[in-house]
Every structure is written in structure tokens, then in C-alpha cells.
N, C-alpha and C positions, 0 to 999 in steps of 0.2 A: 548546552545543546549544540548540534552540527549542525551549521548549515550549508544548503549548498552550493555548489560550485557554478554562479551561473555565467561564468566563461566558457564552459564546455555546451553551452545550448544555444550553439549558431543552427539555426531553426534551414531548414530545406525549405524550396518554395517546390518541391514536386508533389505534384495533385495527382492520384489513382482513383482509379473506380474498383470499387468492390462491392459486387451484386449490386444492389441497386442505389447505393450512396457513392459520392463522392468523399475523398478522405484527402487531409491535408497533415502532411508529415511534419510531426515536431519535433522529433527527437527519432536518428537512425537506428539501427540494429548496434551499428559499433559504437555509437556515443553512450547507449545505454549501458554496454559492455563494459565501458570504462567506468559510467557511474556508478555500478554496482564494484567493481572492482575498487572504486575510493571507497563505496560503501562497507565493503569487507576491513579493510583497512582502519579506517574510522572505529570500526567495532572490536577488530582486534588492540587497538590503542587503549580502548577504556576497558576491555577486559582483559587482557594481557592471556595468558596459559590458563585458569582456572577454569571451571566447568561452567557452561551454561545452557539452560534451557531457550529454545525459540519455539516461539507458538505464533504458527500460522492465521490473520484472520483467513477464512474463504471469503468466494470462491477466489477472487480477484488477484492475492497475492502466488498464489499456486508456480507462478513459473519465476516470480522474482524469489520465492522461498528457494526454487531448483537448485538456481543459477549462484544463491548466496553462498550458501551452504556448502557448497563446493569449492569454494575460496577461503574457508576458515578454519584454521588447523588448531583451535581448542576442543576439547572433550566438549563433545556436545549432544545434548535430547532434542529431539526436534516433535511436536505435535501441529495438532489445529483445532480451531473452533470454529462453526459455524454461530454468527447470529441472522438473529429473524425481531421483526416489532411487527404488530398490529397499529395497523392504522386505521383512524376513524375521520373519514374527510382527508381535511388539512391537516389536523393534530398528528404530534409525533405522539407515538406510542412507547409504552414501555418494552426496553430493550432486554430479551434472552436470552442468553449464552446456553449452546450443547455444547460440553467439554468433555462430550463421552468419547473422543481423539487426543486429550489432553494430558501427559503425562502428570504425575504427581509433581507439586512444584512448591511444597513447603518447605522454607527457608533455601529456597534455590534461587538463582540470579534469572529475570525470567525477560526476554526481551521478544515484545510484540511485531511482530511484522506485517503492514499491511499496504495493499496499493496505493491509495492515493488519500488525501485530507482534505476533506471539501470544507463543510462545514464546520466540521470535526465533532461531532455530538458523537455519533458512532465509535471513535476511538477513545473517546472520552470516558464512553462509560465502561468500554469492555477495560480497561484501566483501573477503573473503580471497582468493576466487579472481580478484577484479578487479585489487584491487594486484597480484598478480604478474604481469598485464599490463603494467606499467608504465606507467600514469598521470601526472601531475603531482600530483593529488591526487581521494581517492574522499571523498564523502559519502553521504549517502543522505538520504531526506523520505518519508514516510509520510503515507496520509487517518487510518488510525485506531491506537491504541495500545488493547490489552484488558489492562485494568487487573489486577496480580493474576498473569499467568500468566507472565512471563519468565525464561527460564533461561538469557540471557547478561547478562554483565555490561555490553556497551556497547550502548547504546539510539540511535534514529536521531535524527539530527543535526536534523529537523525533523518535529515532530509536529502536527499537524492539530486533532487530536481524540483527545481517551482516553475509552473507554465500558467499562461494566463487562462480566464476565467473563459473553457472551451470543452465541449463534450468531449473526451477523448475515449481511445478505442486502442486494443492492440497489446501485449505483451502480458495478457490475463485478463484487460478490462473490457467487458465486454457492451454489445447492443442488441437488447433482445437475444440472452443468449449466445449469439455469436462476432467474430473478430477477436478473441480471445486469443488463437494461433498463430497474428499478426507479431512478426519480428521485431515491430519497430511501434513509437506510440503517435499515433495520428488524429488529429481533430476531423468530427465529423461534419460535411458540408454544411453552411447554414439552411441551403433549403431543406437539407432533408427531413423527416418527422420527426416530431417533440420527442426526445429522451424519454420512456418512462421514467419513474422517483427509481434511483439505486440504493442497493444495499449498503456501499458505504457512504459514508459523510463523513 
């Protein structure tokens, strides 16, 4: 497993308002540049020249998938999938992959990409439910890890960045929707409104 560099996360102390939250910068425009550019690197190491498939989780990962992919000069597939769960209450629900974006990826090298690892249940299972696709082999790579909150035992195979246990916003991740177009990854003010539940964990 990689992990990552947290010498490149000397944290800004610059506070913006956008629309109606306050936002606290954790990570710039260019630091993140550089982490994805170790991040390419890293991946070109374990995969050397041979082919591989990446599949997008959405909606989250959308602009770090961009940004990767653009740095990797192996033959490569590129897809996505959406998940979704039904929730009842508190209980987590059973989780469902659309993989009707998904190239075919039997006995292919298949590497998951997704925004962040909270929990980790969410990448946990889309993992599960990729192996039984039959693969050659699945990994997965992550922009950010939140420090602190994990309740699986296996962590992603490449970590970007770990930031502490803070709603964040900004370079795909969004609030209600929006801040998705944000260059940079920012923590959302404590006063402002409770997070809704997200789709990843």
C-alpha cells in the first residue's frame, strides 16, 4: 500500500466565503497538482507499460479521474460507476453498483478510483462486488483519506492525502450538490448546516 506524503500538507490558514458558508482551505490548487502528479507516478511504478483498466467511482471522483489520466502514459480503459443504497433510518443499506459505464474488465488489471475514505464501507464493497466480476486483479487510489473515521479493516491501496476528521468540499466533493468546481479542497465552517449522509464512505 501507498501511502501518503504528509509533508506536502502544510494546511493554509485562508478562510473564503462562498455563497452562504464559510470555507477553510486544506489543501491549494497546486499542492493538490503535485499529489496527484506523485499519485500518477506511484501508479505508474506498480504497473509499469502494461494495460489497465480505471473505473471511476461517481459522482466525487470526476475531476480527480480528469486530472489522473492525463499523467499516465500506459494503454489504458477508462469507465465509471455509480453507486446508490437504500437507507432505512440509521441502518446502512445494501449497496448497488450501475456498471452500465463500465467497460468489460474480465481478467484485466482493474484500478478503482475514488474521492475520499471515510468510513470506508462504500469502497469496500464496490471492491467486493468488482472481484466477482473477474478481474485479473482490483486495486483501488484515493485524493483523500479522513483521519480517524474507518470501519474497515483494508485501506486503499494508494492514498493522496490524509486530512483530519472535517467536512470538506471542493475539487469534485461536494455540499448539497455544489462546490464541486472549487480548485482547491476546503473544510466547511463549523457553524454552518449539518452535512447531509454522502455517498461515499
Amino acid at each position: 500500500r501507498t501511502e501518503p506524503d504528509e509533508s506536502s500538507m502544510q494546511k493554509s490558514s485562508s478562510t473564503l466565503v462562498h455563497g452562504s458558508h464559510r470555507v477553510k482551505i486544506l489543501l491549494s490548487e497546486q499542492q493538490i497538482q503535485q499529489g496527484v502528479a506523485r499519485l500518477a507516478d506511484q501508479i505508474t511504478d506498480r504497473y509499469g507499460q502494461g494495460s489497465l483498466t480505471i473505473v471511476g467511482i461517481m459522482t466525487g471522483c470526476l475531476v480527480l479521474l480528469a486530472d489522473l489520466i492525463r499523467k499516465l502514459e500506459m494503454p489504458l480503459r477508462v469507465g465509471v460507476i455509480q453507486t446508490s443504497s437504500y437507507r432505512d433510518g440509521t441502518s446502512r443499506g445494501e449497496l448497488s453498483i450501475n456498471a452500465n459505464m463500465m467497460p468489460d474488465i474480465r481478467d484485466r488489471d482493474v484500478l478503482l478510483i475514488d474521492d475520499i475514505f471515510d468510513t470506508g464501507h462504500t469502497l469496500a464493497e464496490v471492491v467486493r462486488q468488482v472481484e466477482a466480476m473477474g478481474p485479473k486483479s482490483v486495486h483501488s487510489a484515493v485524493l483523500l483519506v479522513k483521519s480517524g473515521r474507518q470501519q474497515v479493516g483494508r485501506r486503499p491501496d494508494f492514498v493522496t492525502f490524509e486530512i483530519p476528521d472535517e467536512f470538506v468540499v471542493g475539487y469534485g466533493l461536494d455540499y448539497c450538490d455544489e462546490y464541486r468546481n472549487l480548485p482547491y479542497i476546503a473544510a466547511m465552517d463549523a457553524s454552518a448546516a449539518v452535512p447531509p449522509p454522502s455517498d461515499n464512505s
